[in-house]
C-alpha positions in Angstrom: -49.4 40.3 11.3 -48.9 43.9 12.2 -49.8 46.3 9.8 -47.7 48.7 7.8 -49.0 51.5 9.8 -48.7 49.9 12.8 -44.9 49.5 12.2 -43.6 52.4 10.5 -45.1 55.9 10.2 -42.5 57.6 8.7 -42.1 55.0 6.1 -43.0 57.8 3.5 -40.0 59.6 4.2 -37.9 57.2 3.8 -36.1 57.2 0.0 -35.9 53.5 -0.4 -39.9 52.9 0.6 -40.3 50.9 -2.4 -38.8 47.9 -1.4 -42.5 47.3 1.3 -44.4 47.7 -2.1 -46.4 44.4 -2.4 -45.1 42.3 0.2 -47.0 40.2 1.6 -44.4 39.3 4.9 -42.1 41.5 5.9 -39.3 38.6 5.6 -40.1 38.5 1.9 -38.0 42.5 1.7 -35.1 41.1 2.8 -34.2 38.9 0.2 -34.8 42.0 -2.1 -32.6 43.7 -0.8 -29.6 42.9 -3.0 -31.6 43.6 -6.5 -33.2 46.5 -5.3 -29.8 48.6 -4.8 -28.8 47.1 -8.0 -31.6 48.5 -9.9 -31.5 51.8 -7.7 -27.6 51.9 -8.5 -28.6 52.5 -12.2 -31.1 54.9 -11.5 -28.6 57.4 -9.5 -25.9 56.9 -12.3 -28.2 59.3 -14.4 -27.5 61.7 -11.8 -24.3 61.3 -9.7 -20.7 60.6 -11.6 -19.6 57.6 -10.3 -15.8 57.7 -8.7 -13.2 55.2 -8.6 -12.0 56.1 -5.1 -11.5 58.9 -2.9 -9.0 59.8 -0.5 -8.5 58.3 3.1 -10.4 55.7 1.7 -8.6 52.3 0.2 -10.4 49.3 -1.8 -8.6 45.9 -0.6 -9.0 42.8 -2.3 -8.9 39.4 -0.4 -7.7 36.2 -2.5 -7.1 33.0 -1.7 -3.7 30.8 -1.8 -3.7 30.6 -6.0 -4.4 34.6 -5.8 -8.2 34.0 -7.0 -10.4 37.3 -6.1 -12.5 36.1 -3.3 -13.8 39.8 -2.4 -13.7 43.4 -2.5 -13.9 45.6 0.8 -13.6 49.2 1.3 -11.3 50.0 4.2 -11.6 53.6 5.6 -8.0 54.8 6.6 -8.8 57.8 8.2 -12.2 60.0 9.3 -13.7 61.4 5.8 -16.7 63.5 5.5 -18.5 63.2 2.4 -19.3 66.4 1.0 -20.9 65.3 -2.4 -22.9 62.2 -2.9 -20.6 59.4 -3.6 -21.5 56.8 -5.9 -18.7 54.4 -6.4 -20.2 52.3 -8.8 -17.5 49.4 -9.6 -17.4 48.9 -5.5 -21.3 49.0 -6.0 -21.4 51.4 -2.9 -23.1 54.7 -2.3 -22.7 57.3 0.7 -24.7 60.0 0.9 -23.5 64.0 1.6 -22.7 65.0 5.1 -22.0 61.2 6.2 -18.9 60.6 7.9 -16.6 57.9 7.8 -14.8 56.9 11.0 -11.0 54.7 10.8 -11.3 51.2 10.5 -14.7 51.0 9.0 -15.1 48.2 6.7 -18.1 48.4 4.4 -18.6 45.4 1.7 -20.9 45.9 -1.3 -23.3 46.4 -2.1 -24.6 48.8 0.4 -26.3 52.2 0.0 -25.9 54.8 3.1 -27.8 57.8 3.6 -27.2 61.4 3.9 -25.8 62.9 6.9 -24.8 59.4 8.9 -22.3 58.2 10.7 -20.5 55.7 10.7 -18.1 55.0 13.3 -14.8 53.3 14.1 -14.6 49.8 13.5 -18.6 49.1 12.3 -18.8 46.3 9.9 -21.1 46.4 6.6 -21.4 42.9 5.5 -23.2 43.3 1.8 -26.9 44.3 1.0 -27.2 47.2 3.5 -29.3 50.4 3.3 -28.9 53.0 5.8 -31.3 55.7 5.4 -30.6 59.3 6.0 -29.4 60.9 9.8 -28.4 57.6 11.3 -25.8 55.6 13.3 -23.9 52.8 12.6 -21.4 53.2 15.7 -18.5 51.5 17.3 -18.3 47.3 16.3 -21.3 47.2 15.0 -21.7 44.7 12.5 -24.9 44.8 9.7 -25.8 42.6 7.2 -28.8 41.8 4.7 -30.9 44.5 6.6 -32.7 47.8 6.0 -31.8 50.7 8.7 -34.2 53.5 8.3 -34.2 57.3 8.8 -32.8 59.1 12.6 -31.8 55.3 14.5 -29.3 54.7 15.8 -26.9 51.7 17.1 -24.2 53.1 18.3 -22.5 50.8 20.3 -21.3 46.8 19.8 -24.2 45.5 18.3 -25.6 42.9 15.8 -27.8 43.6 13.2 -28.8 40.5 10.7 -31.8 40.3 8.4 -33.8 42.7 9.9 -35.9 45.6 9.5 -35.2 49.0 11.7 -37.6 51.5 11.3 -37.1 55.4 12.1 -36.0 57.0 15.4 -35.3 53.8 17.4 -32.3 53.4 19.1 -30.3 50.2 19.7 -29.0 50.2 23.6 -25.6 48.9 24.0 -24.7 45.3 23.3 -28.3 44.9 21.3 -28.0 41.6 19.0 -30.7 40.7 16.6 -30.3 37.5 16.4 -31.1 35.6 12.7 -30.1 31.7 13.4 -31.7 29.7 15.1 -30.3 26.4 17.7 -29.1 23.5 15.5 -28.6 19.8 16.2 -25.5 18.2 15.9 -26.8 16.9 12.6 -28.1 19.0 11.2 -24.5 21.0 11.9 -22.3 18.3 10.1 -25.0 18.1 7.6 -25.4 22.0 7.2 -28.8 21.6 7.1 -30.8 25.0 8.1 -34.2 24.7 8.7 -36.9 27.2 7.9 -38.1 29.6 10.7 -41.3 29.4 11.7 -43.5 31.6 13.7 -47.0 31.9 15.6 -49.6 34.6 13.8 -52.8 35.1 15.1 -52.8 31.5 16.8 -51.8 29.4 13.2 -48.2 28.6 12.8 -46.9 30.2 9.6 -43.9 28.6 8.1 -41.3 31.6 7.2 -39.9 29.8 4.4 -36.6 31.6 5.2 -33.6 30.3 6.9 -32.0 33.3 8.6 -34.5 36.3 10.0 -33.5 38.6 12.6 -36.2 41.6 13.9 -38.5 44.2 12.4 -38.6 46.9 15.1 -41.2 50.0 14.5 -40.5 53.2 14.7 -39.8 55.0 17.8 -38.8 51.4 19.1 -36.6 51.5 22.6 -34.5 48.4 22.7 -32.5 48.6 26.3 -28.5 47.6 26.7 -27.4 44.1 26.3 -30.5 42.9 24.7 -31.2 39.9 22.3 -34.1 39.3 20.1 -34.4 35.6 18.8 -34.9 35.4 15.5 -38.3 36.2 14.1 -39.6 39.0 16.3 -42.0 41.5 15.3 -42.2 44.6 17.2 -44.8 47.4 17.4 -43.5 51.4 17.2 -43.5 52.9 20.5 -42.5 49.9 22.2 -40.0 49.8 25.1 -37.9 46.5 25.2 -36.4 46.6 28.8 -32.2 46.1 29.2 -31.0 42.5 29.7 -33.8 41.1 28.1 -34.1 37.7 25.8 -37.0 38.7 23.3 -38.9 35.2 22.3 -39.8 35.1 18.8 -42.9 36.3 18.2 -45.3 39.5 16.9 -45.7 42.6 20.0 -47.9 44.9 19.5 -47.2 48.9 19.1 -47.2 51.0 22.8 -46.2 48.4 24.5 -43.1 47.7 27.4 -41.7 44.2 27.4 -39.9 43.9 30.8 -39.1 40.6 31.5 -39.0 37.2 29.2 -42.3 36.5 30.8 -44.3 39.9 31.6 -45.3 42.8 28.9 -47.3 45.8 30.1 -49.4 48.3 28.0 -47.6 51.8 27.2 -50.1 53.5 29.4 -48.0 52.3 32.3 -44.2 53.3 31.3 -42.4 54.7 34.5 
């Protein structure tokens, strides 16, 4: 498994480092995610005034046929900027100053975003989100369950489920990070969902977690129109060719996956 340092070297900027403290797999911080930005939430109360609401930005409620609250989701109505951190603690969402918020952005709790983001027209935050500070969450682009660190960016049409982004990569066009894998027909009807499992080091490891998308280091180039099956590790300063299928698997840093079938170091990147 690759290291820390081989993933992320600008994990210590990154306010939300605390959530890699211990782990043992790097699935294991994704199902933390929800009670660590519950127990961050009552940290920042000490120091931000939580709002209600602010304008050009509406909370909708969705309920079923007998009016029962299903949900809450936070609809933005037109482009805001965020000029004081806003903590909008019954929502259980916080944005950062200097992050703007685009029309038709739809961001479901809880979710923490970053300082100086933005998020664009029609992107998607399904619950247990944290954006860190100076990145993109652009056009479509649907996240859920996953961490999104410092300077990355996906800015257009892409998926983003139980993974890990580290700093200064950038998502090409179309990217999907897958988190499901194939299912029979029985295991369909049955909604069965069997555990991921994965090859380290030559042993097969049992994930022990359903749904797992992709940890991408730092500095990570994914090309347009790319997929990574669920359960890929990748190295920072590795280049992930467009049109690509990424198999499931751990790739080392400096690296340049080209084709399903051929890798080549990062000495050779034309």
């Amino acid at each position: 498994m690759l290291k820390i340092e081989e993933l992320f070297e600008h994990l210590p900027e990154f306010k939300h480092k605390a959530i890699f403290e211990g782990i043992t797999h790097y699935w294991d911080v994704t199902g933390r995610i929800n009670k660590y930005i519950k127990d961050w939430f009552k940290e920042i109360e000490k120091t931000v005034q939580p709002k209600m609401i602010i304008e050009g930005i509406t909370l909708q409620e969705v309920r079923d046929e007998k009016d029962n609250l299903i949900d809450k989701v936070l609809y933005v109505g037109r482009e805001v900027k965020i000029w004081a951190d806003l903590f909008l603690k019954e929502m259980g969402i916080f944005v950062g100053s200097g992050t703007v918020l685009e029309p038709t952005a739809v961001i479901k709790a809880p979710a923490i975003i970053g300082n100086d983001c933005e998020v664009r027209q029609g992107s998607y935050f399904r619950g247990n989100v944290i954006v860190g500070d100076k990145s993109v969450i652009g056009h479509t682009t649907e996240i859920k369950n996953s961490i999104f660190m410092n300077h990355s960016e996906a800015g257009h049409f892409a998926y983003i489920g139980d993974s890990i982004v580290g700093s200064y990569v950038n998502l090409g066009a179309g990217t999907k990070l897958a988190n499901l894998q194939f299912r029979t027909p029985e295991e369909k009807k049955s909604g069965k969902i069997n555990t991921i499992k994965i090859q380290i080091e030559g042993k097969p490891t049992d994930t022990g977690v359903k749904k797992f998308g992709a940890v991408l280091g730092d500095y990570v180039e994914i090309g347009c129109n790319t997929v990574t099956s669920p359960c890929v590790i990748i190295g920072k300063n590795t280049w992930v060719y467009p049109n690509n299928t990424v198999k499931k698997g751990v790739y080392p840093p400096n690296f340049v996956i080209k084709s399903n079938t051929e890798s080549i170091s990062n000495s050779k990147k034309a």
